[in-house]
C-alpha positions as CSV (number, residue, x, y, z in Angstrom):
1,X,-55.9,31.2,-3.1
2,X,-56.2,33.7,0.4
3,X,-55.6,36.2,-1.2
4,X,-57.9,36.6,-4.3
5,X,-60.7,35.6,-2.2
6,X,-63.1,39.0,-1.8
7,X,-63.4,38.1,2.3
8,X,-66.7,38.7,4.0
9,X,-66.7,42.5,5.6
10,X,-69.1,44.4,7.4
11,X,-70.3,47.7,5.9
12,X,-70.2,50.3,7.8
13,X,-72.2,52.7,5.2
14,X,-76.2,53.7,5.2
15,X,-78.6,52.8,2.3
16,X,-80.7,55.9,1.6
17,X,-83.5,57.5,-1.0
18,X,-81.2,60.4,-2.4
19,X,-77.5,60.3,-2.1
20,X,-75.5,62.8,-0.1
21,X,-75.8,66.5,-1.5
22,X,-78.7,65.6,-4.0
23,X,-80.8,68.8,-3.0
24,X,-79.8,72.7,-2.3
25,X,-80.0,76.0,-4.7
26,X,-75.8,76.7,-4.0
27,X,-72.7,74.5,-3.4
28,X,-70.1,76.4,-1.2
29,X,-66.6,76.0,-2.5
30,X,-64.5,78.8,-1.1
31,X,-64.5,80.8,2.4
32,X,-65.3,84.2,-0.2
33,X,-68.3,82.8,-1.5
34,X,-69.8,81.7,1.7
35,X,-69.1,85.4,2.8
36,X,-70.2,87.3,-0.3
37,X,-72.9,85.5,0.4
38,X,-73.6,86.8,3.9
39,X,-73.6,89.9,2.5
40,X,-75.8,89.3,-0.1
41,X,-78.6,87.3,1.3
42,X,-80.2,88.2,4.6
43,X,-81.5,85.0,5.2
44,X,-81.0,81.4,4.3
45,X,-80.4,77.9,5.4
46,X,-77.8,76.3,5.3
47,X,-77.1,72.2,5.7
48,X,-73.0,70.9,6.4
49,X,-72.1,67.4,5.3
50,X,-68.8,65.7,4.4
51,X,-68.1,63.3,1.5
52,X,-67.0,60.9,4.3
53,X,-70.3,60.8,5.9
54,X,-72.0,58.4,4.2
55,X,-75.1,58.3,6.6
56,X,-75.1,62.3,6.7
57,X,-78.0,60.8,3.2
58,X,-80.5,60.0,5.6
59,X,-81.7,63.9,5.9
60,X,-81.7,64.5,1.9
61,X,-85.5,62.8,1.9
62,X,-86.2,65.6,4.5
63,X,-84.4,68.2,2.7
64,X,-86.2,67.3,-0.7
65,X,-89.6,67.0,0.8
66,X,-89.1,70.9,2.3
67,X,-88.0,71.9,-0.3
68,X,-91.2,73.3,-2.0
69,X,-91.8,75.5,1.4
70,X,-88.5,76.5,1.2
71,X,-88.8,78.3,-2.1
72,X,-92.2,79.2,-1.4
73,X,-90.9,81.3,2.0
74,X,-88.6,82.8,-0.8
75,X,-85.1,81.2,1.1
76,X,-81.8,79.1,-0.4
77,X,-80.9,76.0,0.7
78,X,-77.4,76.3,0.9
79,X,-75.0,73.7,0.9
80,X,-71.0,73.0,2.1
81,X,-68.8,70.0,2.4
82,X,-67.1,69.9,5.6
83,X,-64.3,67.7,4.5
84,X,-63.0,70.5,1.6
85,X,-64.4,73.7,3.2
86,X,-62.3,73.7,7.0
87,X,-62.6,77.0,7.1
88,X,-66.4,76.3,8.6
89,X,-64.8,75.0,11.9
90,X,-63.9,78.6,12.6
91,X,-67.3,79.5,12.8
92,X,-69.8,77.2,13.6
93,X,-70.3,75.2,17.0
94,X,-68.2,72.3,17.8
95,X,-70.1,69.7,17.3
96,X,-70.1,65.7,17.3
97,X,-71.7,64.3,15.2
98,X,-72.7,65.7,11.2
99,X,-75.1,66.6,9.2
100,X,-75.4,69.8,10.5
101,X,-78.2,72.7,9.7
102,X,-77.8,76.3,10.7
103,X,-79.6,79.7,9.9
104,X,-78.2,82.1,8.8
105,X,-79.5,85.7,9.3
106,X,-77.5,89.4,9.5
107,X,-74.2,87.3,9.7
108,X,-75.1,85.7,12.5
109,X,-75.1,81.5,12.4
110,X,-77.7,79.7,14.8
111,X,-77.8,76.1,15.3
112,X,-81.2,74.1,14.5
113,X,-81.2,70.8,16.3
114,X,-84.9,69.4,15.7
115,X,-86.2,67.3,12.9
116,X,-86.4,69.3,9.1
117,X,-89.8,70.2,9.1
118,X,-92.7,72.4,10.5
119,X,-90.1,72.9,13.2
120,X,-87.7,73.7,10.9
121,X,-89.9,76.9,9.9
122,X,-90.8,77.6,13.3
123,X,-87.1,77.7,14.2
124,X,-86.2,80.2,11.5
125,X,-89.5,82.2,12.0
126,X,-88.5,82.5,15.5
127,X,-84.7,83.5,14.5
128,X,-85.4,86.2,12.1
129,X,-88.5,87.3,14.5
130,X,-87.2,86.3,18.0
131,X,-90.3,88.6,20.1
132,X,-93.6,88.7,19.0
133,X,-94.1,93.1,19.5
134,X,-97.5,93.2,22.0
135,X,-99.4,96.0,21.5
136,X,-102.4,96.0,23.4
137,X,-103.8,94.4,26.3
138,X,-105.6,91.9,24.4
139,X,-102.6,90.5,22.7
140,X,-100.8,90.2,25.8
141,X,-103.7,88.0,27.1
142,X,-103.8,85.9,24.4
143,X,-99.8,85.6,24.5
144,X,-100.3,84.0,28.0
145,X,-103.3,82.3,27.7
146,X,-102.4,78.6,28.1
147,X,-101.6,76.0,25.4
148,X,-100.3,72.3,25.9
149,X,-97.4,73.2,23.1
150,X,-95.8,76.0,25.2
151,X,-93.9,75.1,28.7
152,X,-93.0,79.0,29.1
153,X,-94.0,81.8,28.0
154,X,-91.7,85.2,28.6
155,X,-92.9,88.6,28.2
156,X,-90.0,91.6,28.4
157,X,-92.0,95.2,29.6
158,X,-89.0,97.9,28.6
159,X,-90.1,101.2,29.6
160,X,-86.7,102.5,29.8
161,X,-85.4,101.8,26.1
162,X,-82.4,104.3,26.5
163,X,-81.4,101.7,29.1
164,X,-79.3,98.6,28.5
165,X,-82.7,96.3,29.4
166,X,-84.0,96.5,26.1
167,X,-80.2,94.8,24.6
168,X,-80.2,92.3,27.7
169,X,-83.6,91.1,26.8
170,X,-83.2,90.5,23.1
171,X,-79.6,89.1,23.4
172,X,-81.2,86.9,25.7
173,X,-84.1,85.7,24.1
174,X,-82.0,85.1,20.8
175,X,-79.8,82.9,23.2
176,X,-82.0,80.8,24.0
177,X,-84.1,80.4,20.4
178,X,-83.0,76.4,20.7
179,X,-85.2,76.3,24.1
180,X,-87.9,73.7,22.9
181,X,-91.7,74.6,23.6
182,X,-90.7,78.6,24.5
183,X,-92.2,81.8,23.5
184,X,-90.7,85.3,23.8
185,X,-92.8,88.7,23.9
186,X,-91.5,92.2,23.9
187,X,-93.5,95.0,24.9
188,X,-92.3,98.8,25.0
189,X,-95.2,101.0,24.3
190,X,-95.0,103.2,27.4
191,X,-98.3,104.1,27.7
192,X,-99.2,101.0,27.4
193,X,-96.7,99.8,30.6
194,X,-97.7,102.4,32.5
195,X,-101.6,101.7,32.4
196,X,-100.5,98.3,33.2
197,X,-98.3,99.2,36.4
198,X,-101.0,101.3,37.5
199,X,-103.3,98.2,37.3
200,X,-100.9,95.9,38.8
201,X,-101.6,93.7,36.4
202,X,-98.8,91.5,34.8
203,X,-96.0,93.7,36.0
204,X,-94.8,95.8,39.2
205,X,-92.0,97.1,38.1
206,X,-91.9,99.3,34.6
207,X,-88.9,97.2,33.4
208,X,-89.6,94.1,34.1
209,X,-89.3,90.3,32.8
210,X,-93.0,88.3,33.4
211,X,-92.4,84.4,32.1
212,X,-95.7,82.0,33.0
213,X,-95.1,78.6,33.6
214,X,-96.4,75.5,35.3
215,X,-99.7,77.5,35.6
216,X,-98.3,80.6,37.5
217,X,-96.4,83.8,36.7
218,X,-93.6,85.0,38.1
219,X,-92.1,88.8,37.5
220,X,-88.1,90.0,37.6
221,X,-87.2,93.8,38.5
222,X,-84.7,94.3,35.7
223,X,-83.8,97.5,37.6
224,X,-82.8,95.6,40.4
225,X,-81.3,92.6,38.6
226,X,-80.3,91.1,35.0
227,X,-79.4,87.6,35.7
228,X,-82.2,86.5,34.0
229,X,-81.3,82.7,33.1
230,X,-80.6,81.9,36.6
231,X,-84.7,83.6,37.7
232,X,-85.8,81.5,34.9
233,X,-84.3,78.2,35.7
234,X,-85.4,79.3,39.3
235,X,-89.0,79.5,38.2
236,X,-89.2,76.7,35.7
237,X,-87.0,73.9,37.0
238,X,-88.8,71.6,39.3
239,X,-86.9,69.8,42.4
240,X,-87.3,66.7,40.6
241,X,-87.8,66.8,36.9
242,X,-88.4,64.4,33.7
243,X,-85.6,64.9,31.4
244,X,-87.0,66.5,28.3
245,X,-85.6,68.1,25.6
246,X,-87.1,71.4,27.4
247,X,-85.3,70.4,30.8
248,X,-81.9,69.1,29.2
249,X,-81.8,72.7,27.3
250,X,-82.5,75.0,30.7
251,X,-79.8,72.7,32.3
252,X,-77.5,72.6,29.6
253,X,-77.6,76.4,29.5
254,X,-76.8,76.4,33.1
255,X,-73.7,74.0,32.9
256,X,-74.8,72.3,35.7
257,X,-74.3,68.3,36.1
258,X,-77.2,66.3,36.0
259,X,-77.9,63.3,37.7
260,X,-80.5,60.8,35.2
261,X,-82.3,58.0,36.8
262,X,-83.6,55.6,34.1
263,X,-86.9,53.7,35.1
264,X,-89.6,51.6,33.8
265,X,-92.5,54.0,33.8
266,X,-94.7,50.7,33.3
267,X,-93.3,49.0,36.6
268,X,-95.6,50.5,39.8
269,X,-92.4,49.0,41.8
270,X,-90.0,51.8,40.0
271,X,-91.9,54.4,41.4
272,X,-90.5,53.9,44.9
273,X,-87.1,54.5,43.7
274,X,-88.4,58.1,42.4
275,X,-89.5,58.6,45.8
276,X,-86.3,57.8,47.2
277,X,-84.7,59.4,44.3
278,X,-86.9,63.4,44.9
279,X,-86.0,63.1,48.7
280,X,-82.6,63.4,48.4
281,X,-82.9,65.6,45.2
282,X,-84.8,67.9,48.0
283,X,-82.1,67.7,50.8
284,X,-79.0,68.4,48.2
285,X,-80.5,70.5,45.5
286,X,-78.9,73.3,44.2
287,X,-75.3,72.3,42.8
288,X,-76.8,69.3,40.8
289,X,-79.6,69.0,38.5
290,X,-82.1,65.3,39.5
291,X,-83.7,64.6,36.2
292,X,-85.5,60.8,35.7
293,X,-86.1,59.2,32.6
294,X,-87.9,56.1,30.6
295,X,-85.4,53.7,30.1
296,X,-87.3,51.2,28.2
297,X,-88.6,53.4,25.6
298,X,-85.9,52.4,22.5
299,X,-85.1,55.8,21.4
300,X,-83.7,56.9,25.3
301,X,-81.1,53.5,24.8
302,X,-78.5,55.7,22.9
303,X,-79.0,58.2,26.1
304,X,-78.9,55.2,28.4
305,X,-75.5,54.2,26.7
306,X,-74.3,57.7,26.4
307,X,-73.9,58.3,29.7
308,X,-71.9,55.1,30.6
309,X,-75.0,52.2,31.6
310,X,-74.1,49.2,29.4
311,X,-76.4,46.5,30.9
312,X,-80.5,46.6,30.3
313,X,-80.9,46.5,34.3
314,X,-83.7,49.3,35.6
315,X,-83.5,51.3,37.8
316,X,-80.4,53.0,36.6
317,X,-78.5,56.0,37.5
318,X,-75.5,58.3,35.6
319,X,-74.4,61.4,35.8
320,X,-74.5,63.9,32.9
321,X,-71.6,66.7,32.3
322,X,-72.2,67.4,29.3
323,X,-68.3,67.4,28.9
324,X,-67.1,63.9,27.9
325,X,-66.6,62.5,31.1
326,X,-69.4,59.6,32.2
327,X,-70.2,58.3,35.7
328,X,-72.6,55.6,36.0
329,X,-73.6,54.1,39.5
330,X,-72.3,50.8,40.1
331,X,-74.5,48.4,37.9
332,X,-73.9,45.7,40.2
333,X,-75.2,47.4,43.1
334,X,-78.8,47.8,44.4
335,X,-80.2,51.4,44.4
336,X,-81.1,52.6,47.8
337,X,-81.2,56.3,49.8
338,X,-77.8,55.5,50.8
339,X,-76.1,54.5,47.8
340,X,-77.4,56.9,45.9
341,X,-75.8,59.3,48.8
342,X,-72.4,58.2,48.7
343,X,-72.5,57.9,44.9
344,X,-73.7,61.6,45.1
345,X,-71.0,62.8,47.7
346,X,-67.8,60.5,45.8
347,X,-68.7,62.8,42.9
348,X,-69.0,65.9,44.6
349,X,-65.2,64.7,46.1
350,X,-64.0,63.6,42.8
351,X,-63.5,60.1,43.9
352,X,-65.4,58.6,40.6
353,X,-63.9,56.7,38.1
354,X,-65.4,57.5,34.4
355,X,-66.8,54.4,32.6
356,X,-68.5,51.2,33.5
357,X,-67.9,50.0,37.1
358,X,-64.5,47.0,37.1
359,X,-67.2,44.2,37.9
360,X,-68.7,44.6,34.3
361,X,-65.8,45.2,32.3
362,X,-65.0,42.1,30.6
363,X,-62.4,40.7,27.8
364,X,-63.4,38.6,25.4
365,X,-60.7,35.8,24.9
366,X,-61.5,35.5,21.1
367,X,-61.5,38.9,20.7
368,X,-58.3,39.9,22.1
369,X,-56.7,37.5,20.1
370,X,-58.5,38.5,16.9
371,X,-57.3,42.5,17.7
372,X,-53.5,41.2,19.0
373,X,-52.0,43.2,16.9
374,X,-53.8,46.4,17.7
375,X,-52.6,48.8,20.4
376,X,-55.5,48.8,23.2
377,X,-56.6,52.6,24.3
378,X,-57.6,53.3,27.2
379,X,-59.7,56.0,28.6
380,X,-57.3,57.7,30.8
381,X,-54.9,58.0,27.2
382,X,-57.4,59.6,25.1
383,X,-56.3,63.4,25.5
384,X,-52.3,62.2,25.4
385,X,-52.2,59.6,22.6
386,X,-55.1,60.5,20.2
387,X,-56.6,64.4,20.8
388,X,-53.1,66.0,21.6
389,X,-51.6,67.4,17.9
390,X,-48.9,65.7,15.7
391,X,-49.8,62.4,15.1
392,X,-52.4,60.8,13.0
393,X,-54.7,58.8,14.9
394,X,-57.3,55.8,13.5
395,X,-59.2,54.5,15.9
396,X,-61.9,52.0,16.2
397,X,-64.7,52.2,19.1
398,X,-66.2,49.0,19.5
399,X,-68.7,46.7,21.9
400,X,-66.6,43.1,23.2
401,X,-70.6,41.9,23.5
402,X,-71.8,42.8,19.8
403,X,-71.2,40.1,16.9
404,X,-70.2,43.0,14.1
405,X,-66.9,44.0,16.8
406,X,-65.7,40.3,16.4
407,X,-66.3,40.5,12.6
408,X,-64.6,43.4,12.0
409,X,-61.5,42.4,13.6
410,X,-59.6,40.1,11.3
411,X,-59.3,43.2,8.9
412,X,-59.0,45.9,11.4
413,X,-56.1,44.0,13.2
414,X,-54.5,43.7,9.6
415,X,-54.1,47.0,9.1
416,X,-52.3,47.7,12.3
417,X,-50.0,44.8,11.7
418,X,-49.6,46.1,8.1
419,X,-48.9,50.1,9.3
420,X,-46.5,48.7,11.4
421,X,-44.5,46.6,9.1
422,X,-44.5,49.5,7.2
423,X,-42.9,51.7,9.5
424,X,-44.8,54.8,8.6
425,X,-44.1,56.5,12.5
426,X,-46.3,59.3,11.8
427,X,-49.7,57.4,12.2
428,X,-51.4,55.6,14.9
429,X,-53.9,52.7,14.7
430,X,-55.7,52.3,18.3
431,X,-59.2,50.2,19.1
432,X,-61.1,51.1,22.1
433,X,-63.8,48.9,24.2
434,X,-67.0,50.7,25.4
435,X,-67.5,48.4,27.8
436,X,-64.2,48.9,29.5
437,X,-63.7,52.4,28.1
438,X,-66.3,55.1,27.4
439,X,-63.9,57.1,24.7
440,X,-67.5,57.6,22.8
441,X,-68.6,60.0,25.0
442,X,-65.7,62.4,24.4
443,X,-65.7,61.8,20.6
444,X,-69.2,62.0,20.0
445,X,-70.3,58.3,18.5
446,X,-72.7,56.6,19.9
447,X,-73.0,53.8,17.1
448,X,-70.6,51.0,17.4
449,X,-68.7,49.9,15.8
450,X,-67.5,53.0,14.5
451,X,-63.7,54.0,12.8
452,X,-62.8,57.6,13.2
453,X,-59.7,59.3,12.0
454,X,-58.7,62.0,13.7
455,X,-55.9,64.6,11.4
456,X,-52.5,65.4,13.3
457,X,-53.0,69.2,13.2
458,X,-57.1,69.2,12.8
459,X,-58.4,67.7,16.1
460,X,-61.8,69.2,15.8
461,X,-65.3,67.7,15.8
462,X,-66.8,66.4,14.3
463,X,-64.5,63.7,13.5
464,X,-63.5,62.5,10.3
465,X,-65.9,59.1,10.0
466,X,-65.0,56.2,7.9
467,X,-68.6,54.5,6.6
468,X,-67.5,52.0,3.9
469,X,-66.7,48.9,3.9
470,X,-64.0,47.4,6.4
471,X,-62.0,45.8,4.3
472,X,-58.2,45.9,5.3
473,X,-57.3,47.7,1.5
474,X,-59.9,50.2,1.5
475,X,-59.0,51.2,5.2
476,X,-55.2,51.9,4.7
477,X,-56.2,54.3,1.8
478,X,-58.8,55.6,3.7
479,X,-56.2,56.5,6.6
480,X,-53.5,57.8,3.6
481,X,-56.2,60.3,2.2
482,X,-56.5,62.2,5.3
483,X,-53.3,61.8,7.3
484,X,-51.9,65.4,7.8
485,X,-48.7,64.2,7.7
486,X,-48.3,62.6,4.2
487,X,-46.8,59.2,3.6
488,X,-46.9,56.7,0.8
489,X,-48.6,53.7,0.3
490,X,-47.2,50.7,-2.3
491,X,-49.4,49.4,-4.7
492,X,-51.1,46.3,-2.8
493,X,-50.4,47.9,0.9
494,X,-52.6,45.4,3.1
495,X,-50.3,42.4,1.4
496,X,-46.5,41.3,2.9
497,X,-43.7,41.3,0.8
498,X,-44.6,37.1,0.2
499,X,-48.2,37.5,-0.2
500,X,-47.8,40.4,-2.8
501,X,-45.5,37.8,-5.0
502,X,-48.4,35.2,-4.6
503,X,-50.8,37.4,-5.2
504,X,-49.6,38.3,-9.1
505,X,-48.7,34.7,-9.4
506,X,-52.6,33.9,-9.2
507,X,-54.0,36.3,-10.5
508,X,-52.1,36.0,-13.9
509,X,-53.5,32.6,-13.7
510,X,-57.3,33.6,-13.7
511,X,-59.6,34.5,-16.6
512,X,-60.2,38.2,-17.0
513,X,-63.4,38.4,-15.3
514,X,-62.0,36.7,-12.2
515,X,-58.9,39.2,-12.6
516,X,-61.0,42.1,-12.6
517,X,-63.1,41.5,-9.4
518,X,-60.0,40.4,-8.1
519,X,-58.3,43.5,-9.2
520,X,-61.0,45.8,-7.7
521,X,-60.9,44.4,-3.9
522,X,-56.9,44.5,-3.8
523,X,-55.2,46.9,-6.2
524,X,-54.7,50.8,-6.1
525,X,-57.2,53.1,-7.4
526,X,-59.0,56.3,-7.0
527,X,-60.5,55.9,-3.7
528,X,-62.4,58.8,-3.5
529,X,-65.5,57.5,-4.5
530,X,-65.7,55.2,-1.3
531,X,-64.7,58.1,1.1
């Protein structure tokens, strides 16, 4: 009886209050729409999901409980599955990970990254308004005056409006809307400019950029020069900074790499390491952002593994690129002024090697044998075997240390074995260890273990996500539905040619009820309600 039994699976699905898509005023179903709809409404918001993404339910409680203010601010919640409505990939940021929530104002589509909320109406208060007009001396004051919510504060004084400065100042503000804890000011009265470049007080210079921060303010000629993200970094950026998401935003906007120690801000010992850690950052800044962090608070352990650190061990140290690639110092080495100096010059020299150093990269026995039949991916063979076009790719990222990897595998492994017997060329089924190779950080998952499909001729992120289930049946139909290059399945396609002959023969011996579960866990259906 093997093959009637329902065997034990781990779900890979979310409970939640309110299932996906429960709340919104408009469901997108055609590119048109969604454009007639620019057109039509100046503002609104408007949240991406997919029918795939079964945990993409964890914001409807959020959405539900705003919506009230929502309609109070007079605004539609607007709503679009990613998995029908493509088109959306054209136009919005590449991104890894869904859901998604943009604003959308005068055509234009900006990105909100925080939690749905107060900051959600902050955000699009600040995007439809992105300068607060001064008008007087007084406001200007109380624009600067200090508060423990604001990190900077930037006033543009545009005397010359004829001038480009007045452009360059707004497209740059509205740039840099997703700054955290920022506040922008625009001033163009010219009496009022003038009165206050005769004073000499704020400004020096009649087109000028003031920001305060960290207690001082600083002042940019614009005449002289526009490069105004590289004065404010300059003037914000510390030589050593705690990564927050104010600092990750200035040095994300830079592109520059950034180097993350991980302490224990409750160990006094850890704070020698920082020491250590700023005195280099002070004889080799400039090409490199230094950035520490608290390693032991639980919500920086998805950063922690991010960035390549599998182990708990504190002090830590990675590097940060912000494009896929992850470089960990050696985990098995202690941190000292001149490691971290050689691990600061190999990387400058390209003589790193992304992922977890060789002396932690272990094979679990058991689990190689449970996956045999699954090609092994390796990090180096992501970009030629899964993310280059024309062939359909499943792929499951998993952790050899974590209980739920060994548990899926039995069904996992079957479906590889099954695909092959099949001889369906067009499709790929590859597994991937964290441990040995970081292929998370360039698909954007950071929960594991994770299956991801990835189309032959739509390699874009985020990736396709499979969340039901992991039962061998369910996962071949799940890899049918959104191959780009078709193929068919037969009717029981996880079974050999014996076991499907068994598998009639016993279930036309079983009592209807018995048939009917047994039916349901094996046999074709409509499987669009599980993904």
């Amino acid at each position: 009886m093997l093959f009637l039994l329902i065997s034990l699976s781990f779900a890979l699905a979310y409970e939640c209050d309110y299932p996906n898509f429960y709340s919104g005023h408009l469901n997108i179903t055609t590119e048109k729409q969604f454009r007639d709809l620019m057109k039509k409404e100046k503002l609104f918001i408007l949240a991406l999901s997919a029918k795939w993404c079964t945990h993409c339910c964890k914001i409807e409680t959020s959405l539900v409980e705003a919506l009230p203010e929502i309609e109070k601010k007079g605004l539609k919640l607007v709503r679009a599955d990613l998995s029908t409505q493509t088109y959306f990939n054209k136009i919005i940021e590449k991104s890894e990970s869904l859901p998604h929530i943009y604003i959308v104002y005068n055509n234009e589509l900006k990105r909100f990254d925080g939690q749905v909320g107060p900051s959600l109406f902050t955000f699009i208060e600040k995007f439809s308004n992105p300068h607060q007009i001064l008008s007087s001396v007084e406001e200007i004051d109380d624009f600067f005056s200090s508060s423990p919510s604001i990190s900077l504060a930037m006033v543009g004084f545009i005397f010359d409006t004829s001038e480009d400065y007045l452009k360059i100042y707004q497209n740059f503000a509205i740039n840099l809307l997703d700054w955290p804890y920022t506040k922008f000011g625009l001033v163009t009265d010219k009496f009022l400019i003038k009165s206050l470049h005769i004073a000499e007080k704020y400004i020096l210079y009649l087109n000028s950029l003031v920001i305060y921060t960290n207690g001082e303010f600083k002042s940019l000629d614009l005449e002289m020069d526009t490069q105004l993200l590289p004065f404010v970094a300059r003037n914000t950026l510390k030589v050593l900074d705690e990564l927050t998401p104010f600092t990750f935003q200035i040095y994300r906007s830079l592109s520059l790499p950034m180097l993350v120690m991980f302490i224990d801000k409750e160990n006094p010992e850890h704070y020698k390491y920082i020491e250590i850690y700023e005195r280099i950052a002070r004889d080799s800044y400039g090409d490199i952002g230094y950035l520490w962090m608290d390693g032991k608070q639980p919500n920086n352990a998805e950063k922690k593994r991010a960035v390549g650190i599998i182990t708990d061990k504190l002090p830590a140290l990675a590097f940060n690129l912000l494009d896929g690639r992850v470089f960990p110092f050696d985990e098995t080495k202690e941190i000292t002024k001149k490691s971290i100096s050689i691990f600061i010059e190999n990387f400058r020299n390209n003589k790193l090697e992304s992922g977890a150093h060789k002396g932690l990269r272990t094979k679990s026995g058991e689990l190689e044998n449970k996956y045999k039949n699954t090609p092994y991916l390796k990090y180096d063979e992501l970009e030629e075997k899964v993310l280059s076009e024309g062939t359909d790719v499943m792929l499951l990222i998993y952790d050899s240390r974590d209980e739920k990897s060994l548990g899926i595998a039995p069904n996992y492994n079957k479906v590889a074995l099954r695909y092959s017997e099949l001889n369906i060329p067009s499709i790929k089924i590859y597994r991937s260890d964290i441990v040995s190779d970081p292929v998370q950080t360039k698909l954007g998952t950071y929960i594991w273990p994770a299956i991801i499909f990835l189309p032959a001729f739509h390699k874009v992120k985020p990736y396709v996500q499979y969340t039901g289930e992991a039962k061998a049946v369910q996962l071949m139909f799940f890899a049918q539905k959104y191959a780009d290059i078709k193929f068919e399945l037969p009717e029981l396609p996880h079974l050999s040619p014996d076991q499907i002959q068994a598998y009639w023969q016993q279930v036309n011996e079983l009592d209807e009820e018995k048939r009917e579960k047994v039916s349901a866990a094996n046999e074709r259906r409509n499987w669009d309600e599980y993904f």
